[in-house]
py3Dmol code that shows the C-alpha trace and the ligand (Angstrom):
import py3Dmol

protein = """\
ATOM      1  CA  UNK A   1      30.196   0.218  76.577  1.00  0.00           C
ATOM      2  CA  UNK A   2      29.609   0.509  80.320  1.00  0.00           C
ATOM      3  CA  UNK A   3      27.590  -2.074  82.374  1.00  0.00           C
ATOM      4  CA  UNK A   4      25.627  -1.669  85.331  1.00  0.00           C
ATOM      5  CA  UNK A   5      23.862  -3.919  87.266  1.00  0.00           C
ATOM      6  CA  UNK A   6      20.140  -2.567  88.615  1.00  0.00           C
ATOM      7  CA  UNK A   7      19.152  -4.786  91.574  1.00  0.00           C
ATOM      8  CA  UNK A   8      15.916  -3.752  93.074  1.00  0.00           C
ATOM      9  CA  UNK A   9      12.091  -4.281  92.152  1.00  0.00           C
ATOM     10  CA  UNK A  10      10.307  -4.411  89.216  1.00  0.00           C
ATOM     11  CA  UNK A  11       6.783  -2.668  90.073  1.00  0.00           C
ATOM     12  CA  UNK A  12       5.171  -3.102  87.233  1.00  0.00           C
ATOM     13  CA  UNK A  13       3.077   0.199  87.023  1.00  0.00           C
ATOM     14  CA  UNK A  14       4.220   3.175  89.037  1.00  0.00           C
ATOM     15  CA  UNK A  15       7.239   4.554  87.439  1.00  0.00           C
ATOM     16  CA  UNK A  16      10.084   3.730  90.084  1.00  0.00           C
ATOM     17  CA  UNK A  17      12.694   1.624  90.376  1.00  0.00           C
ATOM     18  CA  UNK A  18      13.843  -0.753  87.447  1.00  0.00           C
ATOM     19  CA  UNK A  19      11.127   1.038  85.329  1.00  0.00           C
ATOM     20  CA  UNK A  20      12.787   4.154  85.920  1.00  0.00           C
ATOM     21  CA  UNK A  21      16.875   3.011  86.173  1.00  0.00           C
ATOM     22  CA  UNK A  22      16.555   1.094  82.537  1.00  0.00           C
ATOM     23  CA  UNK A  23      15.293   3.927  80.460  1.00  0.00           C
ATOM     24  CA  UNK A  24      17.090   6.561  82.394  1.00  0.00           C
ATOM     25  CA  UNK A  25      21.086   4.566  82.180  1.00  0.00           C
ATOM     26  CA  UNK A  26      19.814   3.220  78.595  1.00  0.00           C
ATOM     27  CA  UNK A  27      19.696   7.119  77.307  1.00  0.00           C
ATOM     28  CA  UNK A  28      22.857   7.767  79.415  1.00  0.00           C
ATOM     29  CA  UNK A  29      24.632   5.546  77.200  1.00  0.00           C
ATOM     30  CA  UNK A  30      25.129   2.813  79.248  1.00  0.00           C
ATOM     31  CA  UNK A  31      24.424  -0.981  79.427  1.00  0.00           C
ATOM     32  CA  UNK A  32      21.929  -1.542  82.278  1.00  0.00           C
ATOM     33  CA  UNK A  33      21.234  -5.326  82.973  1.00  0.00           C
ATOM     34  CA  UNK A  34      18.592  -5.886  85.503  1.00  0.00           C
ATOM     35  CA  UNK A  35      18.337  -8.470  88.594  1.00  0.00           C
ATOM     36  CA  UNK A  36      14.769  -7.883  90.004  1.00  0.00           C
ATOM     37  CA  UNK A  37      14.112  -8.629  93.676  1.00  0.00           C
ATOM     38  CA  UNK A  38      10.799  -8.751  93.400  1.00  0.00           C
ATOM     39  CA  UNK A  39       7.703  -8.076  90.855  1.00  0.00           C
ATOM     40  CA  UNK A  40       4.957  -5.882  92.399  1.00  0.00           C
ATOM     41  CA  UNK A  41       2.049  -5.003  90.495  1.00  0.00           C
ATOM     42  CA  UNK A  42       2.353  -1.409  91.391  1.00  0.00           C
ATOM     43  CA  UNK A  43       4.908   0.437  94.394  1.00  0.00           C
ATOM     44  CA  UNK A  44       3.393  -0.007  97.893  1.00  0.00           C
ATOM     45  CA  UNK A  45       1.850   3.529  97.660  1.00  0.00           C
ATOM     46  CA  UNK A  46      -1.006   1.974  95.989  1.00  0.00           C
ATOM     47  CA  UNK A  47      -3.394  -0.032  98.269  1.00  0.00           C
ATOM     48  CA  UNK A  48      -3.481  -4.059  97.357  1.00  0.00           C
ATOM     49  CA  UNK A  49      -0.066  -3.996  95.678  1.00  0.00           C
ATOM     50  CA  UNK A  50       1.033  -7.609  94.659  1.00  0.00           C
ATOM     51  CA  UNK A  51       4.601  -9.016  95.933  1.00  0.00           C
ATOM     52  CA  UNK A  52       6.848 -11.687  94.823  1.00  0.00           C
ATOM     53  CA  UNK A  53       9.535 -11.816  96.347  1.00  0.00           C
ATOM     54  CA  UNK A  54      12.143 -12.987  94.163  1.00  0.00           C
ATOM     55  CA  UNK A  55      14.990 -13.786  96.895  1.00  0.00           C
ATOM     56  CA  UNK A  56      15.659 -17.477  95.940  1.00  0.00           C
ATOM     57  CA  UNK A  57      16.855 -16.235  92.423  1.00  0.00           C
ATOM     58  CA  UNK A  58      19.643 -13.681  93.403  1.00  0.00           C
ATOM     59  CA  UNK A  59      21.862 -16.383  93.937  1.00  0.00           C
ATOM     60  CA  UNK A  60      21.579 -19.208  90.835  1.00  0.00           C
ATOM     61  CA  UNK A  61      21.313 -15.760  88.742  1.00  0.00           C
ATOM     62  CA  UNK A  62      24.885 -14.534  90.146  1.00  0.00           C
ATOM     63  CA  UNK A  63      26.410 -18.318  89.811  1.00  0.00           C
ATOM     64  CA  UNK A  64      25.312 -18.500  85.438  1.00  0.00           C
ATOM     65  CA  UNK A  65      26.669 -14.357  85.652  1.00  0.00           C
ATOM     66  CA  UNK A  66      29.789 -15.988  87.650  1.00  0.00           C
ATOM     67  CA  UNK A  67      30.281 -18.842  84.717  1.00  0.00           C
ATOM     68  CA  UNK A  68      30.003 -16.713  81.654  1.00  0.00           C
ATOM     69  CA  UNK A  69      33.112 -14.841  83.033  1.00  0.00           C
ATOM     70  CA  UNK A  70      30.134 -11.524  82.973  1.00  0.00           C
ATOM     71  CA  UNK A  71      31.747  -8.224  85.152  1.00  0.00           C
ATOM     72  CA  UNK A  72      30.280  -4.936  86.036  1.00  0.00           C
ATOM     73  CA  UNK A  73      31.362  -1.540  86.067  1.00  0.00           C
ATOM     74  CA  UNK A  74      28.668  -0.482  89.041  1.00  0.00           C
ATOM     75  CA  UNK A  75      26.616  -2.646  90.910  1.00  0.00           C
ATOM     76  CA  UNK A  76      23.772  -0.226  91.919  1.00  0.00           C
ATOM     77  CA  UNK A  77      20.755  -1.217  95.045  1.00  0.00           C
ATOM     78  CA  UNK A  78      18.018   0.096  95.784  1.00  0.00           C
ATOM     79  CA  UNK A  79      14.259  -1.279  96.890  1.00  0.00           C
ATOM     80  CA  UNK A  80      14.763  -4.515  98.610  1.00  0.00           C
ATOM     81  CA  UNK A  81      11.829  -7.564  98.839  1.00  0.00           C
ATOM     82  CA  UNK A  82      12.432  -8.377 102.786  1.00  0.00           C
ATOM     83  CA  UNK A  83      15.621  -7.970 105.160  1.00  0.00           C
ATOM     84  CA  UNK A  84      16.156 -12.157 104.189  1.00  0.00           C
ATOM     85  CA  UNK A  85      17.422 -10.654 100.604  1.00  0.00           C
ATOM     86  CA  UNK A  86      20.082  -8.709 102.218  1.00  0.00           C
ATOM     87  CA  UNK A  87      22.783 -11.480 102.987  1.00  0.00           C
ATOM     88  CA  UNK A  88      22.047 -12.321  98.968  1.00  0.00           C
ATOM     89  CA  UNK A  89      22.824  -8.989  98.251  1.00  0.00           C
ATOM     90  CA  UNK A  90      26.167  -8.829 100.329  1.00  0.00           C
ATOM     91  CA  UNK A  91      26.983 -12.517  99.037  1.00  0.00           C
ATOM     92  CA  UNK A  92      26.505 -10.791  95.013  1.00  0.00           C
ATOM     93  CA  UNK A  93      28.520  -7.680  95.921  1.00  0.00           C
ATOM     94  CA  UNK A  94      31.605 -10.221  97.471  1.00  0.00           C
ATOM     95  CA  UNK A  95      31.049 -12.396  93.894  1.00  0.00           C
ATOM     96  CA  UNK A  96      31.539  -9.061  92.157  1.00  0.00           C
ATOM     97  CA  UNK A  97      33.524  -6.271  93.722  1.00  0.00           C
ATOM     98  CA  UNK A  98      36.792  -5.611  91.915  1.00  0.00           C
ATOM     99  CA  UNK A  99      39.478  -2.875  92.214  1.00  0.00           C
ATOM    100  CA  UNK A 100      37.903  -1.187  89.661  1.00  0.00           C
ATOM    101  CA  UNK A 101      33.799  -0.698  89.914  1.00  0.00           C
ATOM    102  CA  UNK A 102      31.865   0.903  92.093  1.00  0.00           C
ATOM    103  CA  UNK A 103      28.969   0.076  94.500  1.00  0.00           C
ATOM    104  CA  UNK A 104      26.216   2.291  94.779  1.00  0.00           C
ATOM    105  CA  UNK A 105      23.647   1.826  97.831  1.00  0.00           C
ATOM    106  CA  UNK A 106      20.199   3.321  97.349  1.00  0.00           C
ATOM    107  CA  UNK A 107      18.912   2.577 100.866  1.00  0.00           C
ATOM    108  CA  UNK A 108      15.437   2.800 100.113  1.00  0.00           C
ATOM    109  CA  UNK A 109      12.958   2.293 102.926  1.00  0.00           C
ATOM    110  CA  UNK A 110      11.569   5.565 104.338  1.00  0.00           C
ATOM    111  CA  UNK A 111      10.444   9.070 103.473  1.00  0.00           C
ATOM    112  CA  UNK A 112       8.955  11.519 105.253  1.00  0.00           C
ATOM    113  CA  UNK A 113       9.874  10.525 108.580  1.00  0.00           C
ATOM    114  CA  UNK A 114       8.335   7.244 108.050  1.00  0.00           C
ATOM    115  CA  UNK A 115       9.057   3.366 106.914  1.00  0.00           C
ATOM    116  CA  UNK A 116       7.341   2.520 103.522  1.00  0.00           C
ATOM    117  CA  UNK A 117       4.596   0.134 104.328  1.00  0.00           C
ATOM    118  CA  UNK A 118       6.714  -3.203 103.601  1.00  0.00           C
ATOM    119  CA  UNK A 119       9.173  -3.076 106.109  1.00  0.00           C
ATOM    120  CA  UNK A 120       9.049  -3.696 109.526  1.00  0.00           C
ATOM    121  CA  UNK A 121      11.432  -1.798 112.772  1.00  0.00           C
ATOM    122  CA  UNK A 122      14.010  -4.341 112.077  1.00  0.00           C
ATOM    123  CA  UNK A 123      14.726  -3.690 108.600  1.00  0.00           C
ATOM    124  CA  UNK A 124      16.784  -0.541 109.035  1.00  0.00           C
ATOM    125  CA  UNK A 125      19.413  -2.287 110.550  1.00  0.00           C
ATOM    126  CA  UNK A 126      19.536  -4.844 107.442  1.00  0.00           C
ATOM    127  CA  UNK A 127      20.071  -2.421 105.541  1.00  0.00           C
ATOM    128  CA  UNK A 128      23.022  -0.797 107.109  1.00  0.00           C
ATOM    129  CA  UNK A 129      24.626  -3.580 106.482  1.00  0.00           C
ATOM    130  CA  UNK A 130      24.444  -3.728 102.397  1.00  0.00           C
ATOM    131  CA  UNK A 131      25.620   0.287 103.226  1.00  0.00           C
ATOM    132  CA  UNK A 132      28.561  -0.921 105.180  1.00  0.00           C
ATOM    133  CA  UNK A 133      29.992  -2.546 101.703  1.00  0.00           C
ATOM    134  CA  UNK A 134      28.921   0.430  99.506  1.00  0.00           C
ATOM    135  CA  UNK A 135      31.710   2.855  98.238  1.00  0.00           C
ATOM    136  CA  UNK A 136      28.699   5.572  97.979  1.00  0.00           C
ATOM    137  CA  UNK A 137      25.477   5.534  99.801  1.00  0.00           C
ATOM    138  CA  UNK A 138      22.407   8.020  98.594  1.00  0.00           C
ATOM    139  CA  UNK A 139      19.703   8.379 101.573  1.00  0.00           C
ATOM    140  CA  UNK A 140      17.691  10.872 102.668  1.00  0.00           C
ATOM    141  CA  UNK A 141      17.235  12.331 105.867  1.00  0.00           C
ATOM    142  CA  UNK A 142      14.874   9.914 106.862  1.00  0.00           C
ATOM    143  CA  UNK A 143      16.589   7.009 105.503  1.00  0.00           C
ATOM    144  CA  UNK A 144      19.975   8.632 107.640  1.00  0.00           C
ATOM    145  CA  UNK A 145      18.458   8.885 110.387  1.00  0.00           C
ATOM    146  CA  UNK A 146      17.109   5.005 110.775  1.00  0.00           C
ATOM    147  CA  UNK A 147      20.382   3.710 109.675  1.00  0.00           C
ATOM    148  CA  UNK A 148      22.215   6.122 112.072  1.00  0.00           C
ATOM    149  CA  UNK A 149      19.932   6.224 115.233  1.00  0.00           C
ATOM    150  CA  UNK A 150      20.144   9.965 115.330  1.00  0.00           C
ATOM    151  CA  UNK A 151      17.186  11.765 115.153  1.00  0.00           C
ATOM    152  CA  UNK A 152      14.764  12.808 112.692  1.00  0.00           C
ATOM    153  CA  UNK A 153      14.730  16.583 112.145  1.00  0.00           C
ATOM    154  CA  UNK A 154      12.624  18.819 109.694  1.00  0.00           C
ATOM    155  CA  UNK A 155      14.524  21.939 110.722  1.00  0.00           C
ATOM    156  CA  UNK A 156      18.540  21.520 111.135  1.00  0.00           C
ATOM    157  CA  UNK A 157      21.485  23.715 110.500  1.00  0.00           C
ATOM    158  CA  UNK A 158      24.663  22.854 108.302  1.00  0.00           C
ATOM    159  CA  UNK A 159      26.212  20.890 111.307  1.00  0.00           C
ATOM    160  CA  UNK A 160      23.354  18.196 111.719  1.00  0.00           C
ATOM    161  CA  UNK A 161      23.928  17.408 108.174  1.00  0.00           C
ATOM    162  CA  UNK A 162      27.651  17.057 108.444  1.00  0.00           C
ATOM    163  CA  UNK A 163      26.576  14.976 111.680  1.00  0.00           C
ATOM    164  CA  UNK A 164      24.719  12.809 109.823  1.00  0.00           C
ATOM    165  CA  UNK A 165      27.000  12.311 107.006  1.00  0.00           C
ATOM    166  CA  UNK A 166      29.916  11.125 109.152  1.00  0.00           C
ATOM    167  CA  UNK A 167      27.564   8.934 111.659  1.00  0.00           C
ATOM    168  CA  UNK A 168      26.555   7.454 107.569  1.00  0.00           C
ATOM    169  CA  UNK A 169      30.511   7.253 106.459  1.00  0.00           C
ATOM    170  CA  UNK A 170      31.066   5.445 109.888  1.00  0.00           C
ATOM    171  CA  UNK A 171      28.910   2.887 108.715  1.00  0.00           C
ATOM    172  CA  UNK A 172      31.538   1.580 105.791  1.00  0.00           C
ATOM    173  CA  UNK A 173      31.441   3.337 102.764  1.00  0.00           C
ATOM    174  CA  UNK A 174      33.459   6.143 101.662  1.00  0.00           C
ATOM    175  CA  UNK A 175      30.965   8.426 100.183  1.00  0.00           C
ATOM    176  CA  UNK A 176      27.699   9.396 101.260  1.00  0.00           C
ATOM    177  CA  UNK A 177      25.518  12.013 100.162  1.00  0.00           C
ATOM    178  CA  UNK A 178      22.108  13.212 100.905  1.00  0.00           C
ATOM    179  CA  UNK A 179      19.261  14.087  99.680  1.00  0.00           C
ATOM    180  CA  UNK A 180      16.336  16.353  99.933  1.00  0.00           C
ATOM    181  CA  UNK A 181      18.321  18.889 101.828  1.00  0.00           C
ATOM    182  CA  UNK A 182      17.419  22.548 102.347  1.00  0.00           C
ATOM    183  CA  UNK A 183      19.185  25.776 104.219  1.00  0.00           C
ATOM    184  CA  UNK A 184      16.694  28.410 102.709  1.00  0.00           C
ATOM    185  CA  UNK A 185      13.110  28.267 101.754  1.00  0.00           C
ATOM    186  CA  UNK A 186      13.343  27.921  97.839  1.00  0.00           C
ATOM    187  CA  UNK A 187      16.817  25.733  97.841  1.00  0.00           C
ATOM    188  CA  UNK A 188      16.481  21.763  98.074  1.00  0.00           C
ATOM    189  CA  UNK A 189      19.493  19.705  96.880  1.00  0.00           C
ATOM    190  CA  UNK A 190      22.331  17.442  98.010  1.00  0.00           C
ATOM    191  CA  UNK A 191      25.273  17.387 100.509  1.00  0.00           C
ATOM    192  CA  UNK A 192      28.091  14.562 100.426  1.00  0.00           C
ATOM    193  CA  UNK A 193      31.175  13.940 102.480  1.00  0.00           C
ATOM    194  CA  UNK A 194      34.415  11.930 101.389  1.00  0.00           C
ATOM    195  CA  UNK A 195      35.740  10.069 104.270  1.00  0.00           C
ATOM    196  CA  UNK A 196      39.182   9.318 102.824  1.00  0.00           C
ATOM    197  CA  UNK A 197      39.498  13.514 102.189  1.00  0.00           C
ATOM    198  CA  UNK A 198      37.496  14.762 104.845  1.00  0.00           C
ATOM    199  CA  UNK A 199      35.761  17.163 102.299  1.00  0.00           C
ATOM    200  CA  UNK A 200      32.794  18.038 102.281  1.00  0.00           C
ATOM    201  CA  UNK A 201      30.681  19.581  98.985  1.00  0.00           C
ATOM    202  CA  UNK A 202      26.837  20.363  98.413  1.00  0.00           C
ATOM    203  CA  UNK A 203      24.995  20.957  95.360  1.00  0.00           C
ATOM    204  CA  UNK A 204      21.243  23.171  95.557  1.00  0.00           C
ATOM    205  CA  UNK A 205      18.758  23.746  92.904  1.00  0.00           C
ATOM    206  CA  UNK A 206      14.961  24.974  92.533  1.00  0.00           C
ATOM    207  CA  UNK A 207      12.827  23.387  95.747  1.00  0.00           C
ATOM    208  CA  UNK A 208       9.426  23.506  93.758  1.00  0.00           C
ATOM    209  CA  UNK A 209       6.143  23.206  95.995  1.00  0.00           C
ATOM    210  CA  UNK A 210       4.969  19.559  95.483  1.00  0.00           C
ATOM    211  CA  UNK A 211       6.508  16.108  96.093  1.00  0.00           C
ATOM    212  CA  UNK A 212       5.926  13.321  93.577  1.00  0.00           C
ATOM    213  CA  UNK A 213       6.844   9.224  94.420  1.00  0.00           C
ATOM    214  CA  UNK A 214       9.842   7.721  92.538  1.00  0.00           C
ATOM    215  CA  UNK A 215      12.124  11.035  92.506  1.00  0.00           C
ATOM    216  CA  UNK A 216      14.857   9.380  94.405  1.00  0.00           C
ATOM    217  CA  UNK A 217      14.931   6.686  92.036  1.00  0.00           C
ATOM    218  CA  UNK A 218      15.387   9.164  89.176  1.00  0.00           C
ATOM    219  CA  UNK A 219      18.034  10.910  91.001  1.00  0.00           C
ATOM    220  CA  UNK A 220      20.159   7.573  92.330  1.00  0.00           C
ATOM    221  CA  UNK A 221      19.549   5.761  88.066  1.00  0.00           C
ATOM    222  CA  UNK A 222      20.936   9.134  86.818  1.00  0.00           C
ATOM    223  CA  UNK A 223      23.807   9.298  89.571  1.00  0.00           C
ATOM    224  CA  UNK A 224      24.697   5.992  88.959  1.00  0.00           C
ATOM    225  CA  UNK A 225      24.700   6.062  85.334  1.00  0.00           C
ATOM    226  CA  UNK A 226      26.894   9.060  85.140  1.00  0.00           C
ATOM    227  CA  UNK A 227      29.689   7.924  87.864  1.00  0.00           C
ATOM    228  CA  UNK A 228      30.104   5.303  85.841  1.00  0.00           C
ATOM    229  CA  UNK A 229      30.840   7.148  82.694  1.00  0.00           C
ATOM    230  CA  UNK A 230      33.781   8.644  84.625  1.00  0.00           C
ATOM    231  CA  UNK A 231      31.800  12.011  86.007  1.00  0.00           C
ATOM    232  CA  UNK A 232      33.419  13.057  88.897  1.00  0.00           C
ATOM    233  CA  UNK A 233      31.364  12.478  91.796  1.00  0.00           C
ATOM    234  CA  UNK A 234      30.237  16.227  92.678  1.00  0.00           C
ATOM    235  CA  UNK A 235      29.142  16.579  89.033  1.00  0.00           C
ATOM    236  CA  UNK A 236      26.847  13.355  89.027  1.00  0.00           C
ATOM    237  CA  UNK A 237      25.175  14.625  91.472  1.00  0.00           C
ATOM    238  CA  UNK A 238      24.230  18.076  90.537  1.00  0.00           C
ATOM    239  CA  UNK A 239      23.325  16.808  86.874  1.00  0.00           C
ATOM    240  CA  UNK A 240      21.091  14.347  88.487  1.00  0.00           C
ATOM    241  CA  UNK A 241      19.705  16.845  90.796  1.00  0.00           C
ATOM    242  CA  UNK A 242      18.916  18.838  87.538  1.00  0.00           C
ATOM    243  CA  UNK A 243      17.152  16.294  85.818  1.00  0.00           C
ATOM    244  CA  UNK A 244      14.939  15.058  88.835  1.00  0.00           C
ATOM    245  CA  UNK A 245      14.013  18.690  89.319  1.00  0.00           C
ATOM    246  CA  UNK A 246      13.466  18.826  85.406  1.00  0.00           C
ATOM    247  CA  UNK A 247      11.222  16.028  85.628  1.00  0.00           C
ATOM    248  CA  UNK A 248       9.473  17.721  88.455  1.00  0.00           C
ATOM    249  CA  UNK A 249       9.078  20.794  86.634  1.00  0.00           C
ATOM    250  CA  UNK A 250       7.498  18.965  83.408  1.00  0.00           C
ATOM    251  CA  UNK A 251       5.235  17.073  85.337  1.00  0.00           C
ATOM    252  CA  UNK A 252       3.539  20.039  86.710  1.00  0.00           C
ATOM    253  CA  UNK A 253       2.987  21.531  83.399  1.00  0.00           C
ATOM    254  CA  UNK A 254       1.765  18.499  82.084  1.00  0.00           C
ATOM    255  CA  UNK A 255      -2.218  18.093  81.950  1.00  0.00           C
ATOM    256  CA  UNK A 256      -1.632  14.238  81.634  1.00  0.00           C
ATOM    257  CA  UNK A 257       0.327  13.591  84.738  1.00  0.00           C
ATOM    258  CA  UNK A 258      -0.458  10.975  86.988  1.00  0.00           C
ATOM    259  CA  UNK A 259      -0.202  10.679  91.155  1.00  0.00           C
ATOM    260  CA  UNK A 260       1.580   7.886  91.143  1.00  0.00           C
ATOM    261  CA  UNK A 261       5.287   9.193  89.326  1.00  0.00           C
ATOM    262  CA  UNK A 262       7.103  12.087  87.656  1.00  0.00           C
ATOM    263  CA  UNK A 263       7.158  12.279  83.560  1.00  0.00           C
ATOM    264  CA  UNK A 264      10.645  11.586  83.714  1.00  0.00           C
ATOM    265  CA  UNK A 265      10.355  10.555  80.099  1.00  0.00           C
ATOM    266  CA  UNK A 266       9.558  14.065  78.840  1.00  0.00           C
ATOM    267  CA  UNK A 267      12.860  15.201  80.249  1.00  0.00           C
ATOM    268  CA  UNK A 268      15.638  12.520  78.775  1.00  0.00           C
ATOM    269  CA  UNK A 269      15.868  14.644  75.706  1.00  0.00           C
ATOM    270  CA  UNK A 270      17.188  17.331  78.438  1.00  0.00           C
ATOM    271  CA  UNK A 271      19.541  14.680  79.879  1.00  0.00           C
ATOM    272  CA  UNK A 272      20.599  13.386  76.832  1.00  0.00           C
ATOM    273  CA  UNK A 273      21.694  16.970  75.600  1.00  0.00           C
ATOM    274  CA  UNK A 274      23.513  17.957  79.151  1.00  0.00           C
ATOM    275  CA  UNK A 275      25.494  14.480  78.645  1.00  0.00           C
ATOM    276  CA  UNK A 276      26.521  14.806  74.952  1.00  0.00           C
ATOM    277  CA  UNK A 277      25.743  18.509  73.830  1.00  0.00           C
TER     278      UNK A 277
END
"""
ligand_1 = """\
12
LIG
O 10.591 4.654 94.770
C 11.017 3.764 95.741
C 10.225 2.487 95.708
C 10.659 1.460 94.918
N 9.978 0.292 94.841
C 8.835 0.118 95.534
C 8.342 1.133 96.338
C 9.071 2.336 96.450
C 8.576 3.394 97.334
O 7.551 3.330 97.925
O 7.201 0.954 97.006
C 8.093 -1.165 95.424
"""
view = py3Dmol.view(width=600, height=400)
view.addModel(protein, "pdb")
view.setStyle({"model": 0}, {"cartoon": {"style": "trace"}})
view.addModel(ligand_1, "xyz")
view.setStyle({"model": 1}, {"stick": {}})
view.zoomTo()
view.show()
């Protein structure tokens, strides 16, 4: 079986992140072990969210993993504790990175047009540089434009998206995509660049009329978890595109949803069947 490592936070209620990627790569038929970065009692869209930040662990957990001979197929990021964690995080991909696997940069910070409530000005530059050793990056246009320096736009045209995704290649990895991107009321989806090809390829599906927290962690988990069962790149991302906009659409007909996440649960049997129908 497969094995990816999930390196971001465990919030403990809230649906996102590692409470999200486990269930979500489990069902995909992969091995998903965990390093958190930090336990939260919630995500920060709560008010009075705990922290610990769980920085001083990264690297005695990577020297036992080092010792016991353990390798990954994907090493997969996403929320970081602080911009301190990041030269852990570079110092676990160098322990690592082989020929073979493939490192997958969530760089989660922003949405919106704004910073999620953690992180100060300074942390968007950390974080380009655990994107500069990624082999694919997954922002959205927020998250592109801090690690870029271009601007922020709600309305664009095709070329300030392929702007964006080569100022995002130029940063180190060889694939980028992004998210939440639109060209026609309706249409939301993804578009991605190769740097070593020069292509370019785009994937769009329903845009429904609400936005719910912890979709991009659906849509990176399920990414992820299907790269590394050998889907070609352009076909990860549209199935995970599907099942984030699944999720969506269950949790809308659902009486019992919550505000704080999507009932991503009530779609796996969907995922499941699109992986082995
Ligand atoms: O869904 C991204 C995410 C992950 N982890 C924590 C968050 C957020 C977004 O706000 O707060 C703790």
């Amino acid at each position: 079986m497969k094995r990816i490592i999930s390196i971001q936070d465990i919030s403990c209620l809230g649906k996102c992140s590692l409470t999200v990627a486990l269930p979500i790569i489990s069902a995909m038929g992969v091995e998903c072990s965990i390093l958190p970065t930090a336990v939260l009692s919630t995500h920060t869209m709560f008010q009075n969210f705990t922290c610990k930040d769980l920085t001083d662990q990264i690297a005695p957990i990577a020297a036992h993993w080092k010792g016991e001979g353990i390798r990954f197929d994907a090493i997969y990021t996403g929320y970081l504790a602080s911009k301190e964690q990041v030269s852990h995080i570079c110092a676990f991909f160098d322990a690592f990175k082989t020929p073979d696997n493939l490192i997958v940069v969530d760089p989660v910070m922003a949405d919106n047009g704004r910073l999620y409530p953690a992180f100060g000005a300074d942390f968007p530059a950390e974080m380009a540089k655990v994107c500069a050793k990624a082999d694919l990056i997954l922002p959205n246009l927020t998250e592109a434009s801090l690690l870029t320096g271009l601007p922020y736009r709600t309305e664009y045209d095709e070329a300030y998206i392929r702007e964006m995704l080569q100022a995002l290649a130029a940063l180190g990895p060889r694939y980028v995509a992004l998210t939440g991107v639109s060209f026609q009321p309706g249409k939301l989806g993804v578009m991605y660049y190769d740097r070593q090809t020069g292509a370019y390829g785009s994937y769009f599906t329903s845009h429904l009329p609400v936005s719910f927290h912890g979709t991009g962690d659906i849509f990176a988990s399920t990414c992820t978890g299907a790269l590394t069962r050998g889907m070609p790149l352009g076909e990860a991302l549209a199935l995970a595109a599907d099942y984030t906009v699944e999720s969506i659409r269950l949790t809308i007909d659902a009486k019992t949803a919550n505000w704080y996440g999507v009932e991503f649960e009530s779609a796996l049997p969907y995922l499941v069947r699109r992986l082995f129908p």
